[in-house]
N, CA, C and O atoms as a Tripos MOL2 file, in Angstrom:
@<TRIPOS>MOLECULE
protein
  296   295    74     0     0
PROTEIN
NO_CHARGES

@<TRIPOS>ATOM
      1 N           4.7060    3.9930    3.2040 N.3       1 UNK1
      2 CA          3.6860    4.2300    4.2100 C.3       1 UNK1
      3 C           3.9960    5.5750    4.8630 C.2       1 UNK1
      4 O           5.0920    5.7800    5.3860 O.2       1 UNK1
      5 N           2.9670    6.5440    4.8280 N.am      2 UNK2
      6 CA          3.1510    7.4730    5.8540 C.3       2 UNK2
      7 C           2.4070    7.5240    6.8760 C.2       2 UNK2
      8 O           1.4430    6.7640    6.9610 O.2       2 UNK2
      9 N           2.6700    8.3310    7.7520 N.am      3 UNK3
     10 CA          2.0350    8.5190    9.2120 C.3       3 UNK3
     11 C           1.1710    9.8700    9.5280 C.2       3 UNK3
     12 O           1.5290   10.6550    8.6500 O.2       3 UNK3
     13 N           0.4560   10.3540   10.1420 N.am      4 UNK4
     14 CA          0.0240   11.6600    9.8250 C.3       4 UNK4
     15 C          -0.2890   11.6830   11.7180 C.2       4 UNK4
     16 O          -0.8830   10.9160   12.4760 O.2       4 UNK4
     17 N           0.4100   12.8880   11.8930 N.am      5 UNK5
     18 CA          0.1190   13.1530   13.5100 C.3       5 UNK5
     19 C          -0.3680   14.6130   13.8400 C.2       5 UNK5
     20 O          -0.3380   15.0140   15.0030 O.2       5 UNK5
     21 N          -0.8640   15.4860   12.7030 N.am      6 UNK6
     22 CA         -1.7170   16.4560   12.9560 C.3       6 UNK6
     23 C          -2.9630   16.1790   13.4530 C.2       6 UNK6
     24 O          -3.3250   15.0020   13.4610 O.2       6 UNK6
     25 N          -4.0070   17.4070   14.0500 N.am      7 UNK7
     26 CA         -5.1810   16.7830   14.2300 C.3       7 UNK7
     27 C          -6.6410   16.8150   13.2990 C.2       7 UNK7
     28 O          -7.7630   16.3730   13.5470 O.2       7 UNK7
     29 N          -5.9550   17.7160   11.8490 N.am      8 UNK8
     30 CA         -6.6900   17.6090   10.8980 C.3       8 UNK8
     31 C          -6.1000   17.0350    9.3700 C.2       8 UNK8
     32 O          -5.0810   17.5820    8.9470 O.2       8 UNK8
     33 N          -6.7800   15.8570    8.4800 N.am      9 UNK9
     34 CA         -6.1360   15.3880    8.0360 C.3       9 UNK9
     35 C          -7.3840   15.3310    6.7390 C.2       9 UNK9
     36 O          -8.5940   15.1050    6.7160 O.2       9 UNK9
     37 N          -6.2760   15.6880    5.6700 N.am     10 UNK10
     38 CA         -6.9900   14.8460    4.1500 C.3      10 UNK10
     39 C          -6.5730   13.7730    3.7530 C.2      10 UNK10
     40 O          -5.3530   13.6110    3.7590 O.2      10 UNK10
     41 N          -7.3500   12.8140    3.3310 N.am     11 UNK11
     42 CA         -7.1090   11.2790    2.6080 C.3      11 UNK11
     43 C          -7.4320   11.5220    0.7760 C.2      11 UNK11
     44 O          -8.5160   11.7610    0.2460 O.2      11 UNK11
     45 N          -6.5100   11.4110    0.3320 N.am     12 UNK12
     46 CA         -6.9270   10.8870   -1.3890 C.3      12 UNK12
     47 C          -7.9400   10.2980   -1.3110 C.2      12 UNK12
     48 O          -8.5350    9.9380   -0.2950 O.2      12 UNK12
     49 N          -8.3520   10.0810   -2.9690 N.am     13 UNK13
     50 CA         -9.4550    9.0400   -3.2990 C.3      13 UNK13
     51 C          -9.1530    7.6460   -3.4370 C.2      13 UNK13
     52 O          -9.8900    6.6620   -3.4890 O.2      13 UNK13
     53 N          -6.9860    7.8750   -3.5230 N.am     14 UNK14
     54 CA         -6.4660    6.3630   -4.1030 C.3      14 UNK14
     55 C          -5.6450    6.3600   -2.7740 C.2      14 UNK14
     56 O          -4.4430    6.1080   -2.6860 O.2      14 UNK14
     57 N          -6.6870    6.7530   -1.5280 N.am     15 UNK15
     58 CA         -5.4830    6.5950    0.1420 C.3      15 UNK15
     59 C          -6.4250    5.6970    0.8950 C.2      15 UNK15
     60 O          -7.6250    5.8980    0.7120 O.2      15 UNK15
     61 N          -6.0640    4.7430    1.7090 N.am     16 UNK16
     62 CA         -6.4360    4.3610    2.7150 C.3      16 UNK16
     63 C          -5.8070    4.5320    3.9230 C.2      16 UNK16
     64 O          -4.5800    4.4380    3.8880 O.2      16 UNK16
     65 N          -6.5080    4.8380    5.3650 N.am     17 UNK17
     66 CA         -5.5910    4.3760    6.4560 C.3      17 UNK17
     67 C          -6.7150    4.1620    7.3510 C.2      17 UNK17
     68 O          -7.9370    4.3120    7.3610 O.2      17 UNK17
     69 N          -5.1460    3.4660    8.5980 N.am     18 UNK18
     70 CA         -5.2420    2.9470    9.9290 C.3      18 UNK18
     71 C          -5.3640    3.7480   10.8570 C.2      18 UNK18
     72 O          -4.4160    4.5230   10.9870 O.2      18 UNK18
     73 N          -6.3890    3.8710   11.7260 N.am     19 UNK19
     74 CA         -6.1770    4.5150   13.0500 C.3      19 UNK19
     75 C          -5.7120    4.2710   13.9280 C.2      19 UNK19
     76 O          -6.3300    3.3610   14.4800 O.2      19 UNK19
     77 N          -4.5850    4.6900   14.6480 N.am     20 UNK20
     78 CA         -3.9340    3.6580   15.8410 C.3      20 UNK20
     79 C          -4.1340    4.7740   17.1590 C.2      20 UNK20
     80 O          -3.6440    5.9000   17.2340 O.2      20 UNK20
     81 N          -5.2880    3.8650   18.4700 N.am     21 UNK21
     82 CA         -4.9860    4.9480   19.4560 C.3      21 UNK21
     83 C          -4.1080    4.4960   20.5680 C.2      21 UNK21
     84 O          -4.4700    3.5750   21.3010 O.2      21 UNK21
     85 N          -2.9010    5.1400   20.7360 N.am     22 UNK22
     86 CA         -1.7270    4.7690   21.9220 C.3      22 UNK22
     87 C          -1.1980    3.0750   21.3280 C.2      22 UNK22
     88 O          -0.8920    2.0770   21.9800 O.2      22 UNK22
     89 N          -1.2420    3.2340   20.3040 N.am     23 UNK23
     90 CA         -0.2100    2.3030   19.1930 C.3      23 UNK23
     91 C          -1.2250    0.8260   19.4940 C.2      23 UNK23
     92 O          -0.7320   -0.2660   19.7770 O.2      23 UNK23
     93 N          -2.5920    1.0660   19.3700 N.am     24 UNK24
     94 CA         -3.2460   -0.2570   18.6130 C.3      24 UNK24
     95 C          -4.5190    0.2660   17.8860 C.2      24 UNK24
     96 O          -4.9270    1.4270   17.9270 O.2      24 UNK24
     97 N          -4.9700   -0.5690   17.3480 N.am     25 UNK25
     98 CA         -5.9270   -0.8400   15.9320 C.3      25 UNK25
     99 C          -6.7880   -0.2230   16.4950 C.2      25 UNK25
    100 O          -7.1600   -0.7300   17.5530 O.2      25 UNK25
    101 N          -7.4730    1.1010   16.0670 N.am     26 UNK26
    102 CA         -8.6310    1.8020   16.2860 C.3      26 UNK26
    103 C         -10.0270    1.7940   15.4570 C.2      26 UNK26
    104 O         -11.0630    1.2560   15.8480 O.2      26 UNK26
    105 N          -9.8380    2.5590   14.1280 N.am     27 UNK27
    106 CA        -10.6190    1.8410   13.0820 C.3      27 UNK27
    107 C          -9.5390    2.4510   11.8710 C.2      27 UNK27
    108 O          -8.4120    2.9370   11.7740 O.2      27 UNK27
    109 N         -10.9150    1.9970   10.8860 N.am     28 UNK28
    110 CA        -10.6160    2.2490    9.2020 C.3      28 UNK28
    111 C         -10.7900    3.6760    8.8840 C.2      28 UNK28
    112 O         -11.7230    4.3290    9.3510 O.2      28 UNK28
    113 N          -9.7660    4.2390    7.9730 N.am     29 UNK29
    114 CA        -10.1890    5.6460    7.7850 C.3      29 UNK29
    115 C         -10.0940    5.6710    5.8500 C.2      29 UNK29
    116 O          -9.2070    5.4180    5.0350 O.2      29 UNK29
    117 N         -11.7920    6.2030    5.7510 N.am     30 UNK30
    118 CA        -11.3660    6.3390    4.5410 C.3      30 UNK30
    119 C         -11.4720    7.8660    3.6030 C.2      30 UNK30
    120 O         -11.6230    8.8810    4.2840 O.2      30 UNK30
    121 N         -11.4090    8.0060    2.3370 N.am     31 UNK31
    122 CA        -10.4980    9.1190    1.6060 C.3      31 UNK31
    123 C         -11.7710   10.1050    2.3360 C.2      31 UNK31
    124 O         -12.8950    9.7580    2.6990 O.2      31 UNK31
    125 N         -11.0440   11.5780    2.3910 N.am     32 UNK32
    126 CA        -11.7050   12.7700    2.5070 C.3      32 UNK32
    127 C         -11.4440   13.2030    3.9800 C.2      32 UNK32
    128 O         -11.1350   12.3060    4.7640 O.2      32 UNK32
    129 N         -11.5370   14.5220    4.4560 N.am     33 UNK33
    130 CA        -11.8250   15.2950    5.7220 C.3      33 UNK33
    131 C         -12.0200   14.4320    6.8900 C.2      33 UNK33
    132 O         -13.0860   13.8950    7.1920 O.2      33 UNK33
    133 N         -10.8070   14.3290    7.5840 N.am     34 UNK34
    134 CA        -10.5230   13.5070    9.1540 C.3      34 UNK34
    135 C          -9.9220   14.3390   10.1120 C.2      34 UNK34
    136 O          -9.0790   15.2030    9.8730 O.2      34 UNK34
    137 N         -10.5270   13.9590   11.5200 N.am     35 UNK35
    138 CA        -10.1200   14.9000   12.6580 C.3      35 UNK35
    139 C          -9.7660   13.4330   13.8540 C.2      35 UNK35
    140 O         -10.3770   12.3790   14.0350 O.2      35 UNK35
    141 N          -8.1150   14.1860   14.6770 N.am     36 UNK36
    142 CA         -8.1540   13.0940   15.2450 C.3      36 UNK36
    143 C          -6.9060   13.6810   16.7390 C.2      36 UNK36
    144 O          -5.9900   14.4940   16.6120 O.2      36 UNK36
    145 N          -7.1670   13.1990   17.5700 N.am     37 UNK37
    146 CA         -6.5650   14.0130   18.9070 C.3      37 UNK37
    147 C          -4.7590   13.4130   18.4840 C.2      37 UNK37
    148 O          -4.2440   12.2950   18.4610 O.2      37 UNK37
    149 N          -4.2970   14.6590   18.2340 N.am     38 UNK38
    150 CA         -2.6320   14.5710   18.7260 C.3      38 UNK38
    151 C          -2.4280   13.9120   19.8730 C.2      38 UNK38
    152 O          -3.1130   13.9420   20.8950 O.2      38 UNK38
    153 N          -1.1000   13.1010   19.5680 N.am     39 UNK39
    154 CA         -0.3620   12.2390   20.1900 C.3      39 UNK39
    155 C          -0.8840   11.1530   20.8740 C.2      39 UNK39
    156 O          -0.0150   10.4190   21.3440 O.2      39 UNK39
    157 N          -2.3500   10.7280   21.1350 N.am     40 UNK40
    158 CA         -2.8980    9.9200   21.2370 C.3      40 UNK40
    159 C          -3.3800    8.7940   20.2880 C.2      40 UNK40
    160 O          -3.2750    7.5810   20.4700 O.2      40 UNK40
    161 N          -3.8550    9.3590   19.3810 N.am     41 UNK41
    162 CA         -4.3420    9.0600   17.8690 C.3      41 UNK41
    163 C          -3.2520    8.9710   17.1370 C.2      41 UNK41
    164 O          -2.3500    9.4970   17.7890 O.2      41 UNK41
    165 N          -2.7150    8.4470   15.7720 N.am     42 UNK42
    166 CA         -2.0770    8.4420   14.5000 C.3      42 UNK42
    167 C          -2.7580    7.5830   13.8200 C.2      42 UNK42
    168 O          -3.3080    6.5400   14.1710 O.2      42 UNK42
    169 N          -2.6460    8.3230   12.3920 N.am     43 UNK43
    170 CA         -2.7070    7.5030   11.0150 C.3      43 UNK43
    171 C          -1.8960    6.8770   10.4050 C.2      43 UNK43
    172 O          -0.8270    7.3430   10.0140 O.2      43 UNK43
    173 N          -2.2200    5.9150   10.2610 N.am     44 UNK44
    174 CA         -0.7110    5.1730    8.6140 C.3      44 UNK44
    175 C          -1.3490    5.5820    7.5320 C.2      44 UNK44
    176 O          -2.5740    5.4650    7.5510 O.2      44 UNK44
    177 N          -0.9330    5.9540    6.7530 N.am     45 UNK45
    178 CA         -1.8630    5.8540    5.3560 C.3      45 UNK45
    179 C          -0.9850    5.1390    4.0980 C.2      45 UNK45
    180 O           0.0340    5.5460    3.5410 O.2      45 UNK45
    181 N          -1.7380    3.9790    3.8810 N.am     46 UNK46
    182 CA         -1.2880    3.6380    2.4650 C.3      46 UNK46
    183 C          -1.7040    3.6010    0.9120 C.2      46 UNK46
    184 O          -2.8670    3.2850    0.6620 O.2      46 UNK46
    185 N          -1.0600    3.8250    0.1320 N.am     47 UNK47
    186 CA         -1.6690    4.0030   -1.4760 C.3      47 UNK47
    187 C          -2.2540    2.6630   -1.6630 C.2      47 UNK47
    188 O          -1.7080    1.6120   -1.3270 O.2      47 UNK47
    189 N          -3.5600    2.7950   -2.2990 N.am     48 UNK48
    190 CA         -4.0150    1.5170   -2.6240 C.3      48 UNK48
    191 C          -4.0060    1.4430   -4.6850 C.2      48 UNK48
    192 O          -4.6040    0.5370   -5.2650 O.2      48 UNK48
    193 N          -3.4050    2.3010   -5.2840 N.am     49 UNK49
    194 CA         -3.6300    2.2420   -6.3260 C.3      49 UNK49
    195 C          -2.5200    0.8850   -7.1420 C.2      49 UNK49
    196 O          -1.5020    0.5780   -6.5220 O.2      49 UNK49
    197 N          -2.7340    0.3710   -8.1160 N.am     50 UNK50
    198 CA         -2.3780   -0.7580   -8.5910 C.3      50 UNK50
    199 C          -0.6780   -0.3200   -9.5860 C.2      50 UNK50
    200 O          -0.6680    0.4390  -10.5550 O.2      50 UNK50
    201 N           0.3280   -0.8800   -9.1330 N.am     51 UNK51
    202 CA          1.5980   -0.5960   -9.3260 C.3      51 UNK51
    203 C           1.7730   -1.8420  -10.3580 C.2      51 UNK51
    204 O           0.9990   -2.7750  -10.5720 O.2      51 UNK51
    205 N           2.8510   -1.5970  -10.8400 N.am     52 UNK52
    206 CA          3.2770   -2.7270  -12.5770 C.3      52 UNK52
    207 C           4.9070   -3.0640  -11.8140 C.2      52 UNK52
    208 O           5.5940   -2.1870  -11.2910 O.2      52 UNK52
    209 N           5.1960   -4.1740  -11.8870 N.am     53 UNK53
    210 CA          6.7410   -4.4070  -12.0920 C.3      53 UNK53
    211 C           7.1160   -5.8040  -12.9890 C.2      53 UNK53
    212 O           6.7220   -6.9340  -12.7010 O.2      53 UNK53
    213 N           7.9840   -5.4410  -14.1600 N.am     54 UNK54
    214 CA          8.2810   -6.1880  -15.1730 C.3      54 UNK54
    215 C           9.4320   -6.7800  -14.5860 C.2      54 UNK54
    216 O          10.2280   -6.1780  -13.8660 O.2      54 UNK54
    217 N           9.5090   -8.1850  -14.9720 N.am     55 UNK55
    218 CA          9.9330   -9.5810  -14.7970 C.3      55 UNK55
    219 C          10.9440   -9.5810  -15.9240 C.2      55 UNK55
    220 O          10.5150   -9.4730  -17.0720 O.2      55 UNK55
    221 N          12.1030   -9.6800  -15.7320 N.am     56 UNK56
    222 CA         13.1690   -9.4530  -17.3270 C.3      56 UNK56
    223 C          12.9940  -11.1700  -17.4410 C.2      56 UNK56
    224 O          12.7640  -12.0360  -16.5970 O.2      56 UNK56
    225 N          13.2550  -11.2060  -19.1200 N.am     57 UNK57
    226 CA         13.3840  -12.5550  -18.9640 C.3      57 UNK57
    227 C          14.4840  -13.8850  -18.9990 C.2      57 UNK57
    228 O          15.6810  -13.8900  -19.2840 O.2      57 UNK57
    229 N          13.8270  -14.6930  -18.7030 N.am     58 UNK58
    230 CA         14.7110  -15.7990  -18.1390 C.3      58 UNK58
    231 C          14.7550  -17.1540  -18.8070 C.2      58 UNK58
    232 O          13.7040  -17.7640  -19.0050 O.2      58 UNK58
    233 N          15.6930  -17.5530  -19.0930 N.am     59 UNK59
    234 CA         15.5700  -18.8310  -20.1620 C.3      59 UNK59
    235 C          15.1980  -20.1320  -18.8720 C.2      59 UNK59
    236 O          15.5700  -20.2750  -17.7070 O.2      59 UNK59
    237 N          14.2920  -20.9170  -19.7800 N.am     60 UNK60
    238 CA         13.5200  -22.1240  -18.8760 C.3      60 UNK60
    239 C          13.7860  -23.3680  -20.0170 C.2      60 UNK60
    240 O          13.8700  -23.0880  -21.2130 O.2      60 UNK60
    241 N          13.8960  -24.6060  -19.5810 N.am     61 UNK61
    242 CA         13.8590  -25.5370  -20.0420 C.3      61 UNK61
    243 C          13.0820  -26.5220  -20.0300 C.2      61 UNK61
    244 O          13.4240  -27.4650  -19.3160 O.2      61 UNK61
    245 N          12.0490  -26.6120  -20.6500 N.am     62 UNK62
    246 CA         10.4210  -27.4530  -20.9910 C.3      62 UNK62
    247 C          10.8680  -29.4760  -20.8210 C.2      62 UNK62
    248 O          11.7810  -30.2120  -21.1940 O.2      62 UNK62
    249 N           9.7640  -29.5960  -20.1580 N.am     63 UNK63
    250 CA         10.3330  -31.2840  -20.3130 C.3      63 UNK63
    251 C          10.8070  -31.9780  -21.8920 C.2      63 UNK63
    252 O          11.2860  -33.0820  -22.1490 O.2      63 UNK63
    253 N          10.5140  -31.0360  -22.6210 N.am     64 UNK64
    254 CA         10.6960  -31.7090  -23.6810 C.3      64 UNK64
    255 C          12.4000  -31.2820  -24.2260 C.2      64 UNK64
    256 O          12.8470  -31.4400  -25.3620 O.2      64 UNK64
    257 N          13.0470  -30.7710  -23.1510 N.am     65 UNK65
    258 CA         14.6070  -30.2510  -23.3280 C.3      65 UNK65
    259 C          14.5080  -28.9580  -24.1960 C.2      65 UNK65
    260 O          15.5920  -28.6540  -24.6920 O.2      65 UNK65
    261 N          13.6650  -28.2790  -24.4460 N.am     66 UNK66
    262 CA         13.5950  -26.7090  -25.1530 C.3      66 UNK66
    263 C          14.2970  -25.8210  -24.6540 C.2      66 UNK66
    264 O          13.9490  -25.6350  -23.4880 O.2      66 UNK66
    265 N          14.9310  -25.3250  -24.8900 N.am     67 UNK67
    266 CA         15.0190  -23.7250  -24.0040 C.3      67 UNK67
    267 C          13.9050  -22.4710  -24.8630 C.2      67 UNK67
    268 O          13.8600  -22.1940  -26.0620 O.2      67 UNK67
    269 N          13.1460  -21.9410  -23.7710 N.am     68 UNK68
    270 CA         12.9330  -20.6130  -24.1620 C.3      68 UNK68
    271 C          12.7730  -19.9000  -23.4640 C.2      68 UNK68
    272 O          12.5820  -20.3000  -22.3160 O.2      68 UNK68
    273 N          12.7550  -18.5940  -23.7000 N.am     69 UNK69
    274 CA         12.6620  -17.3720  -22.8220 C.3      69 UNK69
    275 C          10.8010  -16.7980  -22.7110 C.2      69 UNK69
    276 O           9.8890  -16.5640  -23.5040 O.2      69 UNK69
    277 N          11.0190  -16.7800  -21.1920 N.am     70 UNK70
    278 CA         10.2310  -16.6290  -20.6730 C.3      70 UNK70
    279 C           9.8130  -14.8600  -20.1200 C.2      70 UNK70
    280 O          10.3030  -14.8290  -18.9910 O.2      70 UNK70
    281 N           9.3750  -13.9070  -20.3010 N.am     71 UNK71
    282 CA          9.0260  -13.0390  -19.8090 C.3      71 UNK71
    283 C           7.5680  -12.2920  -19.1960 C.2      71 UNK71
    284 O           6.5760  -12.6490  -19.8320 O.2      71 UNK71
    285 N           7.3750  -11.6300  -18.4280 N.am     72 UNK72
    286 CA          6.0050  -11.3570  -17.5420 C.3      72 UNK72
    287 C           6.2600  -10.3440  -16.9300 C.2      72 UNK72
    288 O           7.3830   -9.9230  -16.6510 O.2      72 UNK72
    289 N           4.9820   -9.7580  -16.6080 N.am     73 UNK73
    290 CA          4.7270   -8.5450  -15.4910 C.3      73 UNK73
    291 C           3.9050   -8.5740  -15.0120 C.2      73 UNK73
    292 O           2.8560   -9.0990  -15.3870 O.2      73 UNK73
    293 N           4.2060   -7.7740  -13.5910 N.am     74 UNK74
    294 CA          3.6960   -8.5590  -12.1560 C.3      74 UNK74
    295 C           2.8690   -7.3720  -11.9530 C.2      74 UNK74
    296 O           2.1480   -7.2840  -10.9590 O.2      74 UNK74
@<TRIPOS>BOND
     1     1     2 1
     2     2     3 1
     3     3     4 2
     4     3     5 am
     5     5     6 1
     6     6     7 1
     7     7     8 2
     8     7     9 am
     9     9    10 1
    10    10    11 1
    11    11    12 2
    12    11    13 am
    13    13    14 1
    14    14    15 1
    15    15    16 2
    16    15    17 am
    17    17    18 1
    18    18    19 1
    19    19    20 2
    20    19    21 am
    21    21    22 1
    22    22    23 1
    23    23    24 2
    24    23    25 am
    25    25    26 1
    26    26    27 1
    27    27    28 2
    28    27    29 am
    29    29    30 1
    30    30    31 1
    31    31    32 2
    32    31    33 am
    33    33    34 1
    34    34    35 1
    35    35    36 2
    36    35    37 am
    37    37    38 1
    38    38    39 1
    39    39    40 2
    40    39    41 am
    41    41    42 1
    42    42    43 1
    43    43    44 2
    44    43    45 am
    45    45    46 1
    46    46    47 1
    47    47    48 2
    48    47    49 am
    49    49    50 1
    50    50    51 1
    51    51    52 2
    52    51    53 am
    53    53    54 1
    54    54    55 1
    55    55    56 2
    56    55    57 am
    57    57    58 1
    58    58    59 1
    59    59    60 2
    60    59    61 am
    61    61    62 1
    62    62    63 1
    63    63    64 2
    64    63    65 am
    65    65    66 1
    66    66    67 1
    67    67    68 2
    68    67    69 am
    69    69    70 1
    70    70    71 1
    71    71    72 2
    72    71    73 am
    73    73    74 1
    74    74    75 1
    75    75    76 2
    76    75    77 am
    77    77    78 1
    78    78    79 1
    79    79    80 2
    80    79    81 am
    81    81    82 1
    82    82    83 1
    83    83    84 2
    84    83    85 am
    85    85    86 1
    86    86    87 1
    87    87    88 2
    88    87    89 am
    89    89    90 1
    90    90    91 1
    91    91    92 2
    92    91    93 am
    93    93    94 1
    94    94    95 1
    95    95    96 2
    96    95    97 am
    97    97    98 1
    98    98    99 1
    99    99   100 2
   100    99   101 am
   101   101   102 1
   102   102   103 1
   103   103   104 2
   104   103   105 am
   105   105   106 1
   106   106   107 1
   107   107   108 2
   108   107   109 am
   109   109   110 1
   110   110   111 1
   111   111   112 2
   112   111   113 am
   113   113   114 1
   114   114   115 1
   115   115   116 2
   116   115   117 am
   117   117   118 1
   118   118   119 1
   119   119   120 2
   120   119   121 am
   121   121   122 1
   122   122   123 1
   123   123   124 2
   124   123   125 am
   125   125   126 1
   126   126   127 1
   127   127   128 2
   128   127   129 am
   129   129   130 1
   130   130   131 1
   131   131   132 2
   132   131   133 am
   133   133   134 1
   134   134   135 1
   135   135   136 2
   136   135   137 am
   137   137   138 1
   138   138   139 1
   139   139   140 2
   140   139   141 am
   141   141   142 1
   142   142   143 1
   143   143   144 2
   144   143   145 am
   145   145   146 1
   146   146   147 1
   147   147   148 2
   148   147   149 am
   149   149   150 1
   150   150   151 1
   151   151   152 2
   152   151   153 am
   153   153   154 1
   154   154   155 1
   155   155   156 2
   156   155   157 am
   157   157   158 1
   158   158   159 1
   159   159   160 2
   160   159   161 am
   161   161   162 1
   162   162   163 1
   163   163   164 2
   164   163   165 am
   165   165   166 1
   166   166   167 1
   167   167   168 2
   168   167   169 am
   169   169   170 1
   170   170   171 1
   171   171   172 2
   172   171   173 am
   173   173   174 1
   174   174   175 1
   175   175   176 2
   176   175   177 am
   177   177   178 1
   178   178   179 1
   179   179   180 2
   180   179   181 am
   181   181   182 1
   182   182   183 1
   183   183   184 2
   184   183   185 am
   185   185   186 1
   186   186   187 1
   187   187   188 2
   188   187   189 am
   189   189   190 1
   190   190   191 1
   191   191   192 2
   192   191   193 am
   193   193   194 1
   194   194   195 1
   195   195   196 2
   196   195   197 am
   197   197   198 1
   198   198   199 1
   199   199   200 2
   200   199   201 am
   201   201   202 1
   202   202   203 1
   203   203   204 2
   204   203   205 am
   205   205   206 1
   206   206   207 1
   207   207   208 2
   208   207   209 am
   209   209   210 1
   210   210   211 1
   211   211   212 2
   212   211   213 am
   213   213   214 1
   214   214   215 1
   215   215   216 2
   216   215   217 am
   217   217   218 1
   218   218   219 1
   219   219   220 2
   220   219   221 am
   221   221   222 1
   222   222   223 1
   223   223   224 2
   224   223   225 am
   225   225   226 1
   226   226   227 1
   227   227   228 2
   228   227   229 am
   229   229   230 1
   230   230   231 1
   231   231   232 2
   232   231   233 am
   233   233   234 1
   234   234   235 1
   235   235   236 2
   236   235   237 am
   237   237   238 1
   238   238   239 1
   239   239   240 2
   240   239   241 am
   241   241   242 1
   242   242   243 1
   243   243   244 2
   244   243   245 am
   245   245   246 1
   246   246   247 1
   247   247   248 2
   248   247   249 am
   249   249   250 1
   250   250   251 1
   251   251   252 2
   252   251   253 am
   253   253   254 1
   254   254   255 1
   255   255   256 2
   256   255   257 am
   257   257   258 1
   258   258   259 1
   259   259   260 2
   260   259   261 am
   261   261   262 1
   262   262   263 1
   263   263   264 2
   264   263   265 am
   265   265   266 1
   266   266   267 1
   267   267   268 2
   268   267   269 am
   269   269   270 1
   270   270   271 1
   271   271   272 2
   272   271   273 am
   273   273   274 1
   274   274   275 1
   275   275   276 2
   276   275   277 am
   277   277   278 1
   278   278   279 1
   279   279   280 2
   280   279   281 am
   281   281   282 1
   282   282   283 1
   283   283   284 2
   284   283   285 am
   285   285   286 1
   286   286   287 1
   287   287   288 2
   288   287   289 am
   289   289   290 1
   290   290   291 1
   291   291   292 2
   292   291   293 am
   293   293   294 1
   294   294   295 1
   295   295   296 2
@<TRIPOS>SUBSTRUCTURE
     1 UNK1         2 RESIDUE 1 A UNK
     2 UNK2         6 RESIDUE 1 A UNK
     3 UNK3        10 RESIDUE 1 A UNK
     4 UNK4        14 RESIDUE 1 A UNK
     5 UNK5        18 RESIDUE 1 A UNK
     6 UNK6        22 RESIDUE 1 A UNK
     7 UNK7        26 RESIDUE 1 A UNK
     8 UNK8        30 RESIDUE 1 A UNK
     9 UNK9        34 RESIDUE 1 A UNK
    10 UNK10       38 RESIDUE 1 A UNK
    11 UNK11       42 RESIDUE 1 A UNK
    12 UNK12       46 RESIDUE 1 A UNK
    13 UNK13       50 RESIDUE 1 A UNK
    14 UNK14       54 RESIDUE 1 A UNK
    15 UNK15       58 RESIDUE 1 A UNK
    16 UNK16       62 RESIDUE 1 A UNK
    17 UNK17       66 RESIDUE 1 A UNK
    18 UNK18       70 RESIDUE 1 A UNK
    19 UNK19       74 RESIDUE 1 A UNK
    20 UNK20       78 RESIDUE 1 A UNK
    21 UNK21       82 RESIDUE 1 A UNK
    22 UNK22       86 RESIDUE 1 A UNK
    23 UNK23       90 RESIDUE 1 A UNK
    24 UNK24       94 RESIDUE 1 A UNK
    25 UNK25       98 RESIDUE 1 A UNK
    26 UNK26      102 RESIDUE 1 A UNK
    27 UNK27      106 RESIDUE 1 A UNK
    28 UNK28      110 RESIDUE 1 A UNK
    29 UNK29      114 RESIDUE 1 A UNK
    30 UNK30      118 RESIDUE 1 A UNK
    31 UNK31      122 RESIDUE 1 A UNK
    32 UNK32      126 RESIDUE 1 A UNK
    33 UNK33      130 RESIDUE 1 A UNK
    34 UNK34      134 RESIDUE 1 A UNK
    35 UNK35      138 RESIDUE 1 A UNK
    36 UNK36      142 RESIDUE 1 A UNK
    37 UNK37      146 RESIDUE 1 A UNK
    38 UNK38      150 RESIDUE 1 A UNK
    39 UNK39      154 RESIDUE 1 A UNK
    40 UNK40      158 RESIDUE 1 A UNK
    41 UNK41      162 RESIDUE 1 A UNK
    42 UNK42      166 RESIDUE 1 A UNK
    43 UNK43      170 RESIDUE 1 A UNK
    44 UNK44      174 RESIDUE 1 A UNK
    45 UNK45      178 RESIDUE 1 A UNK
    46 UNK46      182 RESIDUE 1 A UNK
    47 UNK47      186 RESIDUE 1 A UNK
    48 UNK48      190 RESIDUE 1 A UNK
    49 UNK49      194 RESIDUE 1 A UNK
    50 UNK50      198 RESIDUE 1 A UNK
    51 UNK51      202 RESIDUE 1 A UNK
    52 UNK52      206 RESIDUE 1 A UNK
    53 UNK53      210 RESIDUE 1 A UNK
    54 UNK54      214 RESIDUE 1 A UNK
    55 UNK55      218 RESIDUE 1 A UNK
    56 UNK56      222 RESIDUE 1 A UNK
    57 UNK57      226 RESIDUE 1 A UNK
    58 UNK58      230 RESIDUE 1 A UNK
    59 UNK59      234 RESIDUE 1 A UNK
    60 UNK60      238 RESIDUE 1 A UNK
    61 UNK61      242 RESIDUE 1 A UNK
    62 UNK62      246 RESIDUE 1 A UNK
    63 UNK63      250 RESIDUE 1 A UNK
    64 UNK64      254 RESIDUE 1 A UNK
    65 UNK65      258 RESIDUE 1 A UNK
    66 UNK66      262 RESIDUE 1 A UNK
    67 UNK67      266 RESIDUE 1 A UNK
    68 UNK68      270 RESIDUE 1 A UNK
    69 UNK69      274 RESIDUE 1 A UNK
    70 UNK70      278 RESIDUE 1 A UNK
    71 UNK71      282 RESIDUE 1 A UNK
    72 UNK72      286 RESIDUE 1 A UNK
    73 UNK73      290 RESIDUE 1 A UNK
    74 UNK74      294 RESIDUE 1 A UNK
């Protein structure tokens, strides 16, 4: 997560953020050309694009007493 405390700001196409004025929920800010009063105002901005993390695998034992290995990504 970053924060942005200038008073002119660009958003990605794969950014979202929060407006916080004097540290509560202001509105939604979305991608492109934003203006916003220093030290009163801040942004969070977070990536909304879709991340992969692989699951190593793990031996499981089936009711039927099997073992096999199991692997996935999240």
């Amino acid at each position: 997560m970053r924060k942005i405390y200038s008073p002119i700001f660009i958003l990605r196409p794969f950014e979202r953020g929060i407006q916080e004025q004097l540290g509560k929920y202001r509105r939604f800010v979305m991608p492109g050309l934003g203006f916003q009063i220093p030290i009163v105002h801040m942004i969070r901005i977070r990536d909304v694009r879709e991340h992969t993390m692989d699951i190593h695998p793990q031996p499981v034992i089936t009711k039927d007493n099997v073992e096999i290995q199991v692997d996935g990504i999240m």
